[in-house]
C-alpha positions as CSV (number, residue, x, y, z in Angstrom):
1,X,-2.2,-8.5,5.2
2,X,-5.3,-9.8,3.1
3,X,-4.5,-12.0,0.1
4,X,-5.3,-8.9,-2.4
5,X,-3.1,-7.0,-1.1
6,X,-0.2,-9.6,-0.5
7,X,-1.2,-10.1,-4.5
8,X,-0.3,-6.3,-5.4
9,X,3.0,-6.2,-3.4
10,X,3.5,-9.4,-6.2
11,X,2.6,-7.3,-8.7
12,X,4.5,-4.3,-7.9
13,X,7.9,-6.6,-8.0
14,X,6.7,-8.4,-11.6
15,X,7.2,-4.7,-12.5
16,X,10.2,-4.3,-11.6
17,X,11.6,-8.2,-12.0
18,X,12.6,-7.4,-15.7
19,X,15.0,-4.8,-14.6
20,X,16.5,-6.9,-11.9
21,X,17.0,-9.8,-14.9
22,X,18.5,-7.4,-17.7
23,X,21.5,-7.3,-15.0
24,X,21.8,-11.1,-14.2
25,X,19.5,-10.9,-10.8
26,X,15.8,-11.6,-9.6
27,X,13.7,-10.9,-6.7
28,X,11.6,-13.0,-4.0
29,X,8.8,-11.7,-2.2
30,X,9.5,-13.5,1.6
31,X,7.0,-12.0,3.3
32,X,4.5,-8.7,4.4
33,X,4.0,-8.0,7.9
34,X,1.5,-7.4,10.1
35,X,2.8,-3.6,10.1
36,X,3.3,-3.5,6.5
37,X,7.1,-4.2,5.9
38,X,7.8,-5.9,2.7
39,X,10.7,-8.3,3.5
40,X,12.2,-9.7,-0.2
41,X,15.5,-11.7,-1.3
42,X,17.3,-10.3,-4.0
43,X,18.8,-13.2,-6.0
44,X,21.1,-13.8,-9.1
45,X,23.3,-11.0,-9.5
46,X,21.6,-8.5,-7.3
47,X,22.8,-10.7,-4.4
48,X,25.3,-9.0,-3.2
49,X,25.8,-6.6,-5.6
50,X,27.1,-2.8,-4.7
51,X,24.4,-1.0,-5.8
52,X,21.5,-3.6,-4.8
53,X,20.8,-0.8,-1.5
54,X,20.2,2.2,-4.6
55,X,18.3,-0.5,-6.5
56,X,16.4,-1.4,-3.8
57,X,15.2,2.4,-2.1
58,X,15.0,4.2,-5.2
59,X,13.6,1.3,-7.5
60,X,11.4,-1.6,-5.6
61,X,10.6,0.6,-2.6
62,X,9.1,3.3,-5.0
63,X,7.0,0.7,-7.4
64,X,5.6,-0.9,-3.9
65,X,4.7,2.1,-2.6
66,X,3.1,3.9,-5.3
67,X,0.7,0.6,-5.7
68,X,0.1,0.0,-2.1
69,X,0.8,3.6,0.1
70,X,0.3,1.9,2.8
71,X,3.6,-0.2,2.6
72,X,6.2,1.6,5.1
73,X,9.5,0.1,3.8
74,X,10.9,-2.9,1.6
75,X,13.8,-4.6,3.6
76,X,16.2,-7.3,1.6
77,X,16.6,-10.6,4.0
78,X,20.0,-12.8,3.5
79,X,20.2,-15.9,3.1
């Protein structure tokens, strides 16, 4: 993936990042594949959390893929 568009998947989750930090939690962009998976941590309180799968598919998943419809899915990595 080309640096601009590696820069909107950055922006997408700076759109959502103040949500995630109202609730205690943050999120880290680990990497876009060649495929177009977006692979991010959740941190803070979101680690972990119950409703971080919800937060993820119906939150960050939408945001990314209403700026870049290309994206196919946003996975959360552990660790």
């Amino acid at each position: 993936m080309d640096k601009l568009k590696y820069e909107k998947v950055e922006e997408a989750l700076e759109a959502v990042r103040p949500y995630l930090k109202a609730d205690g939690g943050d999120i880290s962009l680990v990497e876009v594949t060649d495929d177009f998976i977006v692979r991010v941590k959740l941190m803070g309180a979101c680690n972990g959390c119950p409703m971080s799968y919800q937060t993820m598919k119906f939150g960050v998943e939408q945001v990314v893929k209403k700026m870049l419809p290309e994206v196919k899915a946003v996975e959360t990595v552990q660790g």
